[in-house]
C-alpha positions in Angstrom: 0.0 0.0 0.0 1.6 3.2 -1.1 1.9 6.0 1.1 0.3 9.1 0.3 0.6 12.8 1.7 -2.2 14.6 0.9 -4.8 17.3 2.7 -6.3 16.2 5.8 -10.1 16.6 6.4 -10.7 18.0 9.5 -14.1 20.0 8.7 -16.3 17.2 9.6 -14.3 15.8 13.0 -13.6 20.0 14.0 -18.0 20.8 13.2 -18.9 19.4 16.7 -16.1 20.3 18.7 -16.4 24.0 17.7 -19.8 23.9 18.4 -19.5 22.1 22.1 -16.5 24.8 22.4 -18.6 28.1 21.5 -21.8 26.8 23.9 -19.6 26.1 26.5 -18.3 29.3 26.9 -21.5 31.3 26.2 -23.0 33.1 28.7 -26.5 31.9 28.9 -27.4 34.0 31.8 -26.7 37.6 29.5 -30.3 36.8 28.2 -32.2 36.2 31.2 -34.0 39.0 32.7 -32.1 40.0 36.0 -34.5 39.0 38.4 -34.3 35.5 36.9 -30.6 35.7 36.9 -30.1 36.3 40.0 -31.9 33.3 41.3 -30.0 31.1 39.3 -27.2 32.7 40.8 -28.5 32.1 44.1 -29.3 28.6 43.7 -25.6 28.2 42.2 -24.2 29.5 45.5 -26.1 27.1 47.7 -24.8 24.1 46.0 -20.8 25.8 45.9 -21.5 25.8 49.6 -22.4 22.5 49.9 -19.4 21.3 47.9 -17.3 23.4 49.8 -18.6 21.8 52.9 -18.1 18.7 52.0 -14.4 19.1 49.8 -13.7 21.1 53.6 -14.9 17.8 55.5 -13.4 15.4 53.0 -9.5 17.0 53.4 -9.7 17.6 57.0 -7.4 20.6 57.1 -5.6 20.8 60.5 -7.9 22.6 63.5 -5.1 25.2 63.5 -6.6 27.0 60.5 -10.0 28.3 62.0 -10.9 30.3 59.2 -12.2 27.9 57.2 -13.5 26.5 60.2 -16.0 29.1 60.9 -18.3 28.9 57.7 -18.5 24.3 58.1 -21.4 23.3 60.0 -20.3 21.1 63.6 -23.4 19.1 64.4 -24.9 16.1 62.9 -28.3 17.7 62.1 -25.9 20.6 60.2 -25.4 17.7 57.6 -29.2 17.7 56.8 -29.1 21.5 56.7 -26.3 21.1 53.9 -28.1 18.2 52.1 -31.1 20.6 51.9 -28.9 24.0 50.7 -27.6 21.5 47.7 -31.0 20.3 46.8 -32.6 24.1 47.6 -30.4 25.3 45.2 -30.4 22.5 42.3 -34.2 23.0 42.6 -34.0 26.6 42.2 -31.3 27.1 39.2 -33.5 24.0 37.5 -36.4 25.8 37.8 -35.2 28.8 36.4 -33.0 27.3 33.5 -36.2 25.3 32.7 -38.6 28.0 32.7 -36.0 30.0 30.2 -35.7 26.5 27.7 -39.5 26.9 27.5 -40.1 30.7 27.0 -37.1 30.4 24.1 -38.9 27.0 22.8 -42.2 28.9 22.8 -40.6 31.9 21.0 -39.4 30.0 18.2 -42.6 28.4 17.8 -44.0 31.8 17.4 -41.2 32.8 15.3 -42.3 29.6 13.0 -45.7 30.0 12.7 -45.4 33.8 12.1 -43.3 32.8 9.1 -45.3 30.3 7.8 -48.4 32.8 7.9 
């Protein structure tokens, strides 16, 4: 079999990958009203807390650094409290992320029909 150099075809493979790039780094919140924003925001934050709670509890830094101390929960019903913040604010930033997929599904429909008219 005889070796050939010749142009590589990368316009198919590179298609999906650009794509996946560009909506990863697209800020889908810049088209949400502020109000609705914020509460994504919100619910964002209450599950970085309980990560941070539990990456905290996880490494077990030594007791000598009380900073980080101060913001972790001590007692056992403080774990239930964290459990709840991380589902409190999945339930939020789902709500609101869903709400925007149908308002911008329902636009397009309108957009659609308004063309076909």
């Amino acid at each position: 079999m005889p070796f050939r150099l010749g142009a590589v075809k990368f316009d198919k493979s590179a298609g999906p990958i650009r794509r996946a790039l560009k909506y990863a780094f697209y800020d889908w919140a810049s088209e949400m009203p502020a109000s609705k924003r914020v509460l994504t925001y919100v619910g964002l934050a209450l599950q970085g807390y309980a990560f941070y709670f539990v990456f905290m509890w996880a490494f077990k830094l030594p007791t000598r650094w009380y900073l980080y101390l101060t913001l972790l929960p001590r007692r056992p019903a403080s774990y239930v409290l964290v459990f709840l913040f991380y589902f409190t604010g999945r339930w939020i930033q789902n709500g609101i992320l869903t709400s925007e997929l149908i308002r911008k599904t329902q636009l397009e429909t309108d957009q659609l029909a308004a063309r076909q008219i």
